[in-house]
C-alpha positions as CSV (number, residue, x, y, z in Angstrom):
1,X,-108.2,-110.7,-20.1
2,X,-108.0,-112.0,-23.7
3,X,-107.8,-115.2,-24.7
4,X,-104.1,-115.4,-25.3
5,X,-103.3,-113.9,-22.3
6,X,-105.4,-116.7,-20.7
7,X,-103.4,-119.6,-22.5
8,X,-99.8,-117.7,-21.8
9,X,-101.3,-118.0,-18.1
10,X,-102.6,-121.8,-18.4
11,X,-99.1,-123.3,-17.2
12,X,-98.8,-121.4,-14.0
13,X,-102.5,-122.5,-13.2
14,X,-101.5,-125.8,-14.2
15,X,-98.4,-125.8,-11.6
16,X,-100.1,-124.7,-8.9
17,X,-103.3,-126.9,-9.7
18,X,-100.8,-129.7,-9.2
19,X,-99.1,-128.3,-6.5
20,X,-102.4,-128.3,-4.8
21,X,-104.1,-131.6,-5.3
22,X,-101.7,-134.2,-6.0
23,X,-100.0,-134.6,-3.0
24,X,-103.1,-135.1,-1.7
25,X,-104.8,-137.2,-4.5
26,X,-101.1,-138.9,-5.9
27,X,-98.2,-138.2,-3.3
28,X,-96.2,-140.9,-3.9
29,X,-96.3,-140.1,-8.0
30,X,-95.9,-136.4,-7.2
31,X,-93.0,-137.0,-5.1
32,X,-91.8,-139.4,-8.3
33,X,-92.6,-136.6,-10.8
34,X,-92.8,-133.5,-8.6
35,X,-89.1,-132.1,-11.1
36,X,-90.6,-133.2,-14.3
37,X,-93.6,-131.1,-13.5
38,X,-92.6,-127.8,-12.8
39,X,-89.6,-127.9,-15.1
40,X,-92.0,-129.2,-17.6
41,X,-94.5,-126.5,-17.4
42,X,-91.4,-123.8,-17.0
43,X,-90.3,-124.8,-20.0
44,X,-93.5,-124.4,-21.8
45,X,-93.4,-120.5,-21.1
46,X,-89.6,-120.1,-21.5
47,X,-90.0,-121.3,-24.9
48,X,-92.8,-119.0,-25.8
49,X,-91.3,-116.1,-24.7
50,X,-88.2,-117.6,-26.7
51,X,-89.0,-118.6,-29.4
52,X,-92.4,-116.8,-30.4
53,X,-92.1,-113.4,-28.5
54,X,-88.0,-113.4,-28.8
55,X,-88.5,-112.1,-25.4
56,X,-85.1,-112.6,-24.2
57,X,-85.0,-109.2,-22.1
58,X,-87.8,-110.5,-19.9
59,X,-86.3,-114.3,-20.0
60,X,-82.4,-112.4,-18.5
61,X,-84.6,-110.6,-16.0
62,X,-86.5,-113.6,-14.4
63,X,-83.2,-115.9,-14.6
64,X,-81.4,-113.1,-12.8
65,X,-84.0,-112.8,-10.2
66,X,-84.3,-116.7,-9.9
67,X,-81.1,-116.9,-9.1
68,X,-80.3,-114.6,-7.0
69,X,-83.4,-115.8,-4.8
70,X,-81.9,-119.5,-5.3
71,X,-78.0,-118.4,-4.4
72,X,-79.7,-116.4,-0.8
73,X,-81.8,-119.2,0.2
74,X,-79.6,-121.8,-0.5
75,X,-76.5,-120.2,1.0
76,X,-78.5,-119.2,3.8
77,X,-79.8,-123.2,4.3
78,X,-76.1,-124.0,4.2
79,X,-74.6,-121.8,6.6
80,X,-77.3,-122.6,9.2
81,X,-77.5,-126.4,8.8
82,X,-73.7,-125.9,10.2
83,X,-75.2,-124.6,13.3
84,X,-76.5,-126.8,15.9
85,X,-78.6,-125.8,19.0
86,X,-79.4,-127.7,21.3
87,X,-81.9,-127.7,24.2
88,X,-82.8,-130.1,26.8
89,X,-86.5,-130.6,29.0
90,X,-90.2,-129.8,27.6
91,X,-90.9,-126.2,26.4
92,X,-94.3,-124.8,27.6
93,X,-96.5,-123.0,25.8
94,X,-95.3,-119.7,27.3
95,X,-91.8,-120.7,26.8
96,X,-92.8,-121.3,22.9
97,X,-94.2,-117.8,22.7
98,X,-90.7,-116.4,24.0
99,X,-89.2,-118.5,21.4
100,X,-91.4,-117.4,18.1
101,X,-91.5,-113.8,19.3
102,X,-87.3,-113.8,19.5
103,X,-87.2,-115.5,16.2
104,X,-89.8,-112.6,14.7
105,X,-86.8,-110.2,16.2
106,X,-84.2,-112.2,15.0
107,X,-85.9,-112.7,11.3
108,X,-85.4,-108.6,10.9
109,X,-81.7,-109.1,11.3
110,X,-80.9,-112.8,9.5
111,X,-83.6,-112.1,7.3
112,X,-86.5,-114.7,7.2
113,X,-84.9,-117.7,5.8
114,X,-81.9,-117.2,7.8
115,X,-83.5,-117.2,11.2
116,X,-86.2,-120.0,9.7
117,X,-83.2,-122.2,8.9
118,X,-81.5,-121.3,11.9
119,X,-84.3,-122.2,14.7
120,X,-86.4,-124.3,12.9
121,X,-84.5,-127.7,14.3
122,X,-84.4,-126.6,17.7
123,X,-87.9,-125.6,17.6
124,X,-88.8,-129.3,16.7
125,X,-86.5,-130.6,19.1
126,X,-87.8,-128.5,21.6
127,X,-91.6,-129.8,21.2
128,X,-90.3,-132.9,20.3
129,X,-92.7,-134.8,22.6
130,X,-96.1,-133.3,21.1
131,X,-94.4,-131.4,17.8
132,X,-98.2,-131.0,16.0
133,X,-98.5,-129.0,12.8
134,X,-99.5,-126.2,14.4
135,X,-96.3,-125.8,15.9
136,X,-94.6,-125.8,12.4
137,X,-97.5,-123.5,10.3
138,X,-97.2,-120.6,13.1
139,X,-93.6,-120.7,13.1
140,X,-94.1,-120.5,9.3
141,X,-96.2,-117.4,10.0
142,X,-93.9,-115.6,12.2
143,X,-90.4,-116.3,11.6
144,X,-90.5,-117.2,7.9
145,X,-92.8,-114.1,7.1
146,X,-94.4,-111.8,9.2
147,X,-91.6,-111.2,11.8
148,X,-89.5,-110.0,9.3
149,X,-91.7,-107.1,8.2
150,X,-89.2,-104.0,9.9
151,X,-86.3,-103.7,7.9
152,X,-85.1,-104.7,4.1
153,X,-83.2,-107.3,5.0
154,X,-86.1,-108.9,7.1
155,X,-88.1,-110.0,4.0
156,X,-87.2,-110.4,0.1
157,X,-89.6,-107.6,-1.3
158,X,-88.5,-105.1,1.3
159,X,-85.4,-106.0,0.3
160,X,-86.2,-105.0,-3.3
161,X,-88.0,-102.0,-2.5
162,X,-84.2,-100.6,-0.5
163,X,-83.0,-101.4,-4.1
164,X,-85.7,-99.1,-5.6
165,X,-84.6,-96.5,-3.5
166,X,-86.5,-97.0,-0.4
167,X,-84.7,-95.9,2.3
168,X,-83.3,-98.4,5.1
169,X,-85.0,-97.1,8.1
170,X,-87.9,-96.0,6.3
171,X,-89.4,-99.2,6.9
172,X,-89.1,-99.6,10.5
173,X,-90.6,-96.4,11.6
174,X,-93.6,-96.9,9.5
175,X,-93.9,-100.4,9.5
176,X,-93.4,-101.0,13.8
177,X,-97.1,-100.5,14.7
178,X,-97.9,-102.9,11.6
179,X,-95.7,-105.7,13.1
180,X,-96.7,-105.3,16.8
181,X,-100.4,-105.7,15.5
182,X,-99.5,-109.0,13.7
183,X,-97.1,-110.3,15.5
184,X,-98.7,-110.0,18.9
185,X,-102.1,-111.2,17.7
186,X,-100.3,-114.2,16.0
187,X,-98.2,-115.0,19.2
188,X,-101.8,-114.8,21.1
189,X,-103.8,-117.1,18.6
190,X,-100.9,-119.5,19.3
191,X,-100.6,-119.2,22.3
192,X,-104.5,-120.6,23.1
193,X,-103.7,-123.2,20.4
194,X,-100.5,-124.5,22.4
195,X,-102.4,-124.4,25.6
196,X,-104.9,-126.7,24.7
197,X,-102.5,-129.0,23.1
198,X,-100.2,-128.8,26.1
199,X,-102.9,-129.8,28.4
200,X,-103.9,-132.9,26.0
201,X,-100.3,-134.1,25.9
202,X,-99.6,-133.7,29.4
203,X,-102.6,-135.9,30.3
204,X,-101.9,-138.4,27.6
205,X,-98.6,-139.1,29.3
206,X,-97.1,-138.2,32.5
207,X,-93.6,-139.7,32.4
208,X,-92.0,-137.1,30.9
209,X,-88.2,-135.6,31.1
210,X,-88.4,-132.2,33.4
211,X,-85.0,-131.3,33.2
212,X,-84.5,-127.8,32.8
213,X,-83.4,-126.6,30.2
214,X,-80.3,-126.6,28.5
215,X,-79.0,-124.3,25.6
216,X,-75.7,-125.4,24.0
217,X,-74.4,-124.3,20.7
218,X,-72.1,-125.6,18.0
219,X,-70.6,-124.5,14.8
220,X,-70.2,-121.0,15.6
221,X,-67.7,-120.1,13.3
222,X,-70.4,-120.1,10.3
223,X,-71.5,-116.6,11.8
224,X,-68.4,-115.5,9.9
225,X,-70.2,-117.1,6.9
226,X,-73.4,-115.8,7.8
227,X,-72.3,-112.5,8.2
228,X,-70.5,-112.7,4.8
229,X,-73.7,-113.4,3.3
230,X,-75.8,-110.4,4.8
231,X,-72.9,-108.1,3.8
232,X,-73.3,-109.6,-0.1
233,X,-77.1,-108.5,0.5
234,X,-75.7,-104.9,-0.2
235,X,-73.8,-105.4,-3.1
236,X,-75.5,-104.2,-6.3
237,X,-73.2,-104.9,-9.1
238,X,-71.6,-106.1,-11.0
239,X,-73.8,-108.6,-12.0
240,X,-73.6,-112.0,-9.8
241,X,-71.3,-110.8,-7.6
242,X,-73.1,-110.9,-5.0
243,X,-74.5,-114.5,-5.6
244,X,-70.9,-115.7,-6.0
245,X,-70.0,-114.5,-2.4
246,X,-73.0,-116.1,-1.3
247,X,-72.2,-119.3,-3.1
248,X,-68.8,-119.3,-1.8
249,X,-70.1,-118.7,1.9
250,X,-71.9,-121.2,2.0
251,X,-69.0,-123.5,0.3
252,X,-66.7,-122.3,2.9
253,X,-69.7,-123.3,5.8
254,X,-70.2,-126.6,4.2
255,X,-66.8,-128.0,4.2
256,X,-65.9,-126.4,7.1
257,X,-68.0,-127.8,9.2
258,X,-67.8,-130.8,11.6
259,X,-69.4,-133.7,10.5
260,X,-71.0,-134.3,13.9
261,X,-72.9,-131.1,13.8
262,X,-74.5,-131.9,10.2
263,X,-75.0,-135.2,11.7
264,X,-76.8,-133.9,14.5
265,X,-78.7,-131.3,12.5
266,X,-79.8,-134.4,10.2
267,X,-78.3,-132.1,7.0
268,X,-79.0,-133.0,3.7
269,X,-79.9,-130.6,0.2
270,X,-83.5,-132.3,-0.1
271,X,-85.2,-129.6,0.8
272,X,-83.2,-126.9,-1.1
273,X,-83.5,-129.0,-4.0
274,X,-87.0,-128.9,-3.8
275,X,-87.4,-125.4,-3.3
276,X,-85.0,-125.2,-6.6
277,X,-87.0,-127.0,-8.8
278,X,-90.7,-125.5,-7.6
279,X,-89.8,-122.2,-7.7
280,X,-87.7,-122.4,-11.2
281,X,-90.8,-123.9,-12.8
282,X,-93.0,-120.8,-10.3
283,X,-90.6,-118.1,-11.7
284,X,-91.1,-119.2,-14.8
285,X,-94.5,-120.0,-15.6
286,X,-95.7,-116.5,-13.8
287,X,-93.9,-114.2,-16.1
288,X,-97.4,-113.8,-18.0
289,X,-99.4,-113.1,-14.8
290,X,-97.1,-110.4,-13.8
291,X,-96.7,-108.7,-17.4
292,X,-100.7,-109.0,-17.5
293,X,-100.4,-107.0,-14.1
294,X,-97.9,-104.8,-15.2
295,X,-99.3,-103.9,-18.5
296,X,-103.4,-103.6,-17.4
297,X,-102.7,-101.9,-14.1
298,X,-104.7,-99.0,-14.2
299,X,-107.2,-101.0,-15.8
300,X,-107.6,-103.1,-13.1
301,X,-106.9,-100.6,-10.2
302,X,-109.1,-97.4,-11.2
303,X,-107.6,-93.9,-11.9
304,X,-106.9,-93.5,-8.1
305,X,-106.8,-96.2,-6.1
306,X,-107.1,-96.6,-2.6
307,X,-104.7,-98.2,-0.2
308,X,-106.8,-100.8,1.0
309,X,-106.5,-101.8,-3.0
310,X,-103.0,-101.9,-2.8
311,X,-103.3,-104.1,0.1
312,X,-105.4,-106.7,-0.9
313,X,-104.4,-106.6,-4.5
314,X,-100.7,-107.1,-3.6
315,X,-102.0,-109.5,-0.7
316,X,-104.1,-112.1,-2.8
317,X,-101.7,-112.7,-5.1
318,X,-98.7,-112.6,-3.0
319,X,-100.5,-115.6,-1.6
320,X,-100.5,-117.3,-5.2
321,X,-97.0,-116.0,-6.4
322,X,-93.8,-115.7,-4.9
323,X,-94.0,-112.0,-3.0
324,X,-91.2,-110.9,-4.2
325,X,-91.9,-110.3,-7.8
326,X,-95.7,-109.1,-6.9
327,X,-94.1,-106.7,-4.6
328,X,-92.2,-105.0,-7.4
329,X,-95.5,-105.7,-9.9
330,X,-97.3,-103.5,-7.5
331,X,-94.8,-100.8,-7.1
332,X,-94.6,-100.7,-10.5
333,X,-98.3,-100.3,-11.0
334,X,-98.5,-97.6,-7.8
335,X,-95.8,-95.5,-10.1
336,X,-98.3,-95.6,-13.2
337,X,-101.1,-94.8,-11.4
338,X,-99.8,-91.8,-9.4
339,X,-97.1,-90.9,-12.8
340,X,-94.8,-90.4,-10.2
341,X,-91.1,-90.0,-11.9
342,X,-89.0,-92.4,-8.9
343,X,-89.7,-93.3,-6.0
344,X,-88.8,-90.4,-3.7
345,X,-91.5,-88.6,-5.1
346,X,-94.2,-91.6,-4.2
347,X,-93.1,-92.1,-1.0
348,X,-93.8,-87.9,-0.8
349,X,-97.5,-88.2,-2.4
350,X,-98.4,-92.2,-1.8
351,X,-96.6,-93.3,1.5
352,X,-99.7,-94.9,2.9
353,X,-99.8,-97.0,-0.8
354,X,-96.4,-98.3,-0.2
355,X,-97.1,-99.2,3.5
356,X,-100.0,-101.2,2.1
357,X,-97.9,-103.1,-0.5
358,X,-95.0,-103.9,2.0
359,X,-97.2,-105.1,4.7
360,X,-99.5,-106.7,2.2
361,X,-96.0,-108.7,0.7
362,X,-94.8,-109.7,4.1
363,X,-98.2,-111.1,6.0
364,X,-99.9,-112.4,2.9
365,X,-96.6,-114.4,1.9
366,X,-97.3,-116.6,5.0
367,X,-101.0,-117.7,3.8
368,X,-99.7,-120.8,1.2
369,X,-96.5,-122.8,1.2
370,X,-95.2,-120.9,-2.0
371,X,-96.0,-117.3,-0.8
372,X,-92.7,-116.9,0.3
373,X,-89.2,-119.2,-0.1
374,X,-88.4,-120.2,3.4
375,X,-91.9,-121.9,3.5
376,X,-91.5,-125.0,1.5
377,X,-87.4,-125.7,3.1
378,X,-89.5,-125.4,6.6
379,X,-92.1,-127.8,5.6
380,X,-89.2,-130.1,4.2
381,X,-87.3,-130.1,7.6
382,X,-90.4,-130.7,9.6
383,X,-91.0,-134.1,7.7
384,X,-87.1,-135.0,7.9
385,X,-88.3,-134.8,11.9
386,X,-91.3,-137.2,11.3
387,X,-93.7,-134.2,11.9
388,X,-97.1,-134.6,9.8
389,X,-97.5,-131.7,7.6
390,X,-100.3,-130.2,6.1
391,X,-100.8,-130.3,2.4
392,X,-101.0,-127.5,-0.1
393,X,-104.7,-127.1,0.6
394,X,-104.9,-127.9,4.4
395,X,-102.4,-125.3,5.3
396,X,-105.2,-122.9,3.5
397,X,-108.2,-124.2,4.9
398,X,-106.9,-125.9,8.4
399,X,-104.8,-122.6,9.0
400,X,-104.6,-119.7,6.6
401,X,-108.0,-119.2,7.0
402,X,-109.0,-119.6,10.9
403,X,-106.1,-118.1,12.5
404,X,-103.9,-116.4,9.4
405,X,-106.6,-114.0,7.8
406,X,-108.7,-113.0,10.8
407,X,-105.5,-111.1,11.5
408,X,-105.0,-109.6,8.0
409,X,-108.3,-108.6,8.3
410,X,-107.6,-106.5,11.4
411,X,-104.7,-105.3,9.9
412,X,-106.6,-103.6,7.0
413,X,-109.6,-102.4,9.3
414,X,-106.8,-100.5,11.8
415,X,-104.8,-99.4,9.1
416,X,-105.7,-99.4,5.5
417,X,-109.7,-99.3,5.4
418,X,-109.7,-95.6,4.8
């Protein structure tokens, strides 16, 4: 890495340096300053691509991207805060492994964010007398990421790699044994987790509400509006398109609506708007990092580079970056390394590569709170509800690291070591 590469790189290590440390150090300035922050920063690297590169190709590309990532989550946090389910009596730990291994299903056909913002509420309310963190950072794991590794709609970089020419059900037939792996070790992990903490609560107090439970759901009629947006998923031109029907799904959702059922759902745009303004300055300030992955690939990776590269390369900083635009960094170093032509002829020759970057995209994307979008509008809900969240760093140390990457590690020994 020269050192102009290094400074282009400085504001991206600078946003994620104070993503990191001062909501821990300074969280009541942080939350004061949070937008002034990452906009700042983004507008540090906007203006050198600008204005000393004239760089306005790779400027149109990332503000296409950003938005269509913003007009899917958002319309997607719309649409579901219209929904309300509700459920009555204590779930059990064995009842809360049911729940997180339907919402891994479920996240394969909503997509991640969809069923995150769908079942995230219910999941609180469900815990509500002994909701922990841990409850909130596996459902991050599962639901928001690693559930939703079986088809392109389940995840934003499979999503782009269907785009690329990846076929649909490609994914799912090489990807099942992958997600039963992960998944299932993921649901067990949790599973001895929520024991314990079952056991604590029950003996710190035995009053408790044992009514059985009691599922009842309102607002329906956004599955029209959440279908609407699934089906703008497949639209490829012309340009924003597809982001306009979003936009106006989740218009139609939000002032359709009864009141009592946002009400209920305690619905406000806080946490999209956070998400907004973090990830515009994230898009942003990474555009160095990934042209300095694009352009040095072979460099980095070796003439012929294992899988197990692929995996961890694409895993790491998947954990640092958004997944979605490492994803396509990766694929995009995997065709210079193999000088394939397009991608029918990788997945022909390198099958096992892409496996590795798809999985790596998915799992990894759970490991920090920007790996992946839904992650930060979960951790916002979960405060609305008065649950104690983990900062930037404890959800690495506390959690990513005990429970998330003893699983990864499996992963690669079972499937990518060789």
């Amino acid at each position: 890495m020269t050192l102009a590469e290094f400074w282009t790189m400085l504001p991206f290590a600078l946003l994620l340096g104070a993503m990191a440390a001062t909501p821990v150090f300074a969280p009541r300035w942080w939350l004061r300053h949070y937008a002034k922050v990452a906009l700042g920063l983004g507008a540090v690297t906007a203006g050198y691509y600008l204005l000393v590169l004239k760089d306005t190709h790779s400027l149109g590309i990332t503000a296409h991207e950003y938005a269509s990532f913003i007009a899917l989550v958002g319309s997607l946090f719309v649409v579901s805060g219209g929904i309300h389910i509700s459920v009555k009596g204590e779930a059990t730990p064995l009842m809360n492994v049911g729940f997180l291994l339907i919402g891994a299903i479920l996240a394969n056909l909503l997509g991640t964010t969809g069923a995150a913002m769908l079942l995230i509420r219910p999941w609180i309310r469900m815990n509500r007398h002994r909701v922990t963190a841990h409850h909130i950072v596996f459902f991050i794991f599962l639901v928001a990421n690693a559930g939703g590794c079986l088809t392109p709609i389940g995840d934003p970089p499979l999503f782009l790699g269907f785009l690329q020419g990846i076929p649909f059900w490609w994914v799912a037939t090489h990807c099942w044994p992958m997600w039963l792996t992960g998944v299932g070790l993921l649901l067990l992990i949790f599973y001895g987790l929520d024991h314990i903490d079952f056991r604590r609560a029950q003996r710190g107090v035995r009053d408790r509400e044992n009514a059985p439970e009691v599922w009842k759901i309102e607002g329906l009629p956004n599955l029209f509006f959440l279908a609407m947006i699934l089906g703008a998923v497949f639209i490829p031109k012309p340009v924003f398109l597809r982001e306009g029907l979003m936009l106006a799904a989740a218009a139609g959702s939000y002032f359709t609506t009864k009141k009592s059922v946002h009400a209920a759902n305690q619905f406000d745009f806080h946490p999209v708007q956070e998400v907004a303004i973090l990830f515009a300055g994230i898009f942003a300030t990474m555009m160095p990092a990934l042209d300095w992955l694009d352009q040095d690939s072979q460099a980095l990776l070796g003439q012929h580079p294992a899988p197990a590269i692929f995996y961890w390369g694409t895993g790491v900083l998947s954990s640092a970056l958004d997944n979605a635009p490492t994803y396509l960094g990766f694929l995009s170093a995997l065709h210079g390394t193999a000088g394939a032509e397009n991608i029918h002829s990788l997945l022909t020759t390198h099958p096992h590569h892409i496996l590795a970057i798809s999985i790596a995209a998915v799992f990894f994307g759970a490991a920090t709170y920007i790996g992946n979008g839904p992650n930060f509008m979960v951790k916002a809900i979960a405060e609305q509800n008065q649950v104690r969240m983990p900062t930037f760093l404890e959800f690495i140390l506390k959690f990513s690291v005990p429970f998330l990457v003893p699983v990864l590690f499996v992963l690669w020994l079972a499937f990518f070591r060789s």
